[in-house]
Every structure is written in C-alpha cells, then in structure tokens.
N, C-alpha and C positions, 0 to 999 in steps of 0.2 A: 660467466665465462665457463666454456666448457675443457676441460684438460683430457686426452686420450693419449696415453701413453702405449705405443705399440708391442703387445709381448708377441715373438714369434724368433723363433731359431734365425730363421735366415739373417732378420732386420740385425738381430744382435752378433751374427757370424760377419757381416757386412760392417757394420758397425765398428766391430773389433779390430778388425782390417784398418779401416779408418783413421781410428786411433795412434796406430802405428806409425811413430815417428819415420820408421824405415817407408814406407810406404810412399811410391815418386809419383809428383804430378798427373802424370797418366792414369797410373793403375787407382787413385786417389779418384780424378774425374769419374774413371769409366764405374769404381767403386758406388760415388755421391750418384749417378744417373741412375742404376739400380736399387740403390735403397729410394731413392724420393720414387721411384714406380710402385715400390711396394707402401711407401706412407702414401703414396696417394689415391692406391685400392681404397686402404681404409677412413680413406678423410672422403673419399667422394661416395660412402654407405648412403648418403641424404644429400645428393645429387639430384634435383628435379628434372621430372619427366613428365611426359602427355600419353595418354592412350595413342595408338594409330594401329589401321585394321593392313595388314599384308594378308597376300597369298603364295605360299610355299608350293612348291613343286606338286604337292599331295592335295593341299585344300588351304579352302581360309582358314586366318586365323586373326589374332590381335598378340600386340605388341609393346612395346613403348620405345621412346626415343627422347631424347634429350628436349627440354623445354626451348620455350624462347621467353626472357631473352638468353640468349648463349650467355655460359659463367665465363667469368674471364680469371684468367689468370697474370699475377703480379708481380715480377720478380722484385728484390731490392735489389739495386746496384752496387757493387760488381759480382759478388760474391753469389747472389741468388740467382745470377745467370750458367750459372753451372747444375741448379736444381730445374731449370725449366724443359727442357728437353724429356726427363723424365714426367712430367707432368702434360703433357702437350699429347706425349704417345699414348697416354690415354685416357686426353681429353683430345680428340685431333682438333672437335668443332669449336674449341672454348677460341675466344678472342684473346689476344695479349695486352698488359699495357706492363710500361716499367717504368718505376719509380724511384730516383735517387735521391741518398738525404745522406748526411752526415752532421755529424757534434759538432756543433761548435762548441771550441775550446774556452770561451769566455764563459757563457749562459753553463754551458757542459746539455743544453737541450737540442734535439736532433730537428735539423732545416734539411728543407726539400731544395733541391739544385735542380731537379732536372724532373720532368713529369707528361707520360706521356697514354694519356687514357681519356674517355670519356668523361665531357663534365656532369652529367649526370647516369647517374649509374640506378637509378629507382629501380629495383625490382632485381636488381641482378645479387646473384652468386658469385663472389670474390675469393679465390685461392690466394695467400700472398706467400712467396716462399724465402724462406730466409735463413740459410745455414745455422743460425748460433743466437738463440734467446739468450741474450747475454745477462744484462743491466735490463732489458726491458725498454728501454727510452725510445731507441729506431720504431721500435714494431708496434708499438702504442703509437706513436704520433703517424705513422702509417696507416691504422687501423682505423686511427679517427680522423683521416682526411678521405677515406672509403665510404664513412659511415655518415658526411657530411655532405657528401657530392650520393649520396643516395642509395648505396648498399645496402640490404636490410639481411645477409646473411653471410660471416666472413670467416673465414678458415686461414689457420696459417700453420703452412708447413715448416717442422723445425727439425735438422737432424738432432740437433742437442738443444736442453733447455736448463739454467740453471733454477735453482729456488726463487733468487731473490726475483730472476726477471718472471716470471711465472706471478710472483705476490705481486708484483707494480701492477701487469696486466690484469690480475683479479682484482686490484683496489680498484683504478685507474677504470674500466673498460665495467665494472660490476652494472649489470641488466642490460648493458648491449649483446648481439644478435653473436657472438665470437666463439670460436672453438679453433685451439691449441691442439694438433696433431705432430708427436715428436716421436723420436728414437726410444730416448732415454732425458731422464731426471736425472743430470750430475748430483755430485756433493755440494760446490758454491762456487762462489767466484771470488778470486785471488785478488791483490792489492790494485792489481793493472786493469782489474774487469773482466780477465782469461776465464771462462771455465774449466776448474778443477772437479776430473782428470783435463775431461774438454777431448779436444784432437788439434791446439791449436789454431792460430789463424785462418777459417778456413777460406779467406779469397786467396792468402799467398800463396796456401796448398794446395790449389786447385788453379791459381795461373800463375804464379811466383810473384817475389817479393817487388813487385811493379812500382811504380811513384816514392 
C-alpha cells in the first residue's frame, strides 16, 4: 500500500479552516468540495489513458484521453457524499457507484447495508472517497469488496488519516494494488475513535447531527 500525503499551502490553508470548530455547515461543505479537488489533482497523477490523433485549428496532432473502462468513482455513505462532487468535476467521465456499511456494534466489524456498483469491475480504476481514515475497519472492508468484484487498482481519498487506521490498512491490504491519498497524518485516535486534533464528525459537520 501506497501512502501520499499532500504537502501544499492551499490543502493545508483549507484544511485549517476545516478544523475549525467555528466553521458552519456550509462554509465546511463548500471548504470539503475544494480540498477533495485539489487531493484528487494529485490522486489521479496515474489516471489511464490511450493515445488519440486530433486536429487543432492549425494542424494534426496526438493526444490522449482517458481509457476505458471509465474509473469509477465510490463514495462511503453519508459522509463521502460531500467529497464527491469535487471528484466528479474532474473526472466528469468516471462512472459513480455508492456504497454503505456501517459497524456493527456486536462484531465492532464494518457490514455493507446498502451497494450500488458493478458486480464486476475487472480492469477498472476505483476512487473511494471517505472523509476520516479513522480505525481503518470501513475502508479496508470496502477496499476488499472492490478488489473482490474485480478492481485491480484503488485509491482512496481521505481529508484526514490517523496512524492507527493507516497500520490496519498496510497490515490488512500489504501487496494489494492500493494507494492512500490524504490531507494530513493526525497524532491518533482518542478513546471514542475521534481523530486527534481530527476536525470532528465529519458527516454531522457537513449535514448536521441527523439520525
């Protein structure tokens, strides 16, 4: 597994913002939609593509354009529906699927509720985007229901990532096709599972304290 942690002014001027307890629902959204545009410049560096010959106003020439099949892109439910929009603007072509899962509180292991993608996916480029590598448990059993139905290369966008969830994903996922593109490396995670500093819940920050 690969880890790319994004250093760049903006990401971290954005970021900081983020953070901010003060910071209301809105200015939060419209915040998460321009940072995931800017992690997803750098998460789709090895985006495939195909040669193809155009002709410009002036003369021929050659080109490239995005492969087939189209990557797709995955939010988790609810909270990575606030990073998709940014991801979509530019990828306009990538297909969508979403996928919901939550912990069960018995097992404490993360189940799918809700799933809505291609049962196979052989050959495709999978984006998965997910506010908060927390624990690590969601985005691994995500990553390996992607990798089971036929993805053979997967990216997952994270505005935050703590340690611990970062080590489950490198034990857990070590020689699959994966690569970890985030803000920032917190310090760890707190009794509750919070990322410390973190910014927070981020589905209730980004649509309120719902359910």
């Amino acid at each position: 597994m690969r880890l790319h942690v994004v250093d760049h002014p903006l990401v971290a001027h954005k970021l900081t913002t983020l953070r901010d307890q003060r910071t209301d629902s809105p200015t939060f959204r419209r915040l998460a939609d321009e940072l995931v545009t800017l992690l997803a410049y750098e998460a789709t560096r090895d985006v495939r593509t195909e040669q193809v010959d155009i002709r410009t106003p002036v003369a021929a020439t050659t080109g490239v354009r995005l492969s087939h099949p189209r990557p797709m892109v995955v939010p988790i439910l609810r909270a990575g529906l606030g990073m998709l929009d940014g991801m979509v603007r530019l990828l306009p072509t990538a297909e969508v699927g979403f996928l919901g899962m939550v912990r069960n509180e018995d097992t404490l292991q993360a189940e799918t509720y809700a799933t809505r993608m291609p049962e196979d996916l052989s050959g495709r480029q999978v984006y998965v985007v997910d506010p908060m590598l927390a624990t690590g448990g969601t985005l691994v059993a995500a990553i390996r229901l992607l990798i089971e139905r036929g993805a053979d290369d997967v990216t997952a966008l994270c505005l935050l990532a703590a340690p611990e969830g970062v080590a489950l994903m490198e034990r857990e996922l070590a020689g699959q096709p994966v690569t970890v593109v985030t803000a920032a490396v917190d310090e760890r995670l707190d009794e509750q599972g919070f990322i410390v500093p973190g910014l927070g819940d981020a589905g209730d920050r980004l649509y309120g304290a719902a359910g």
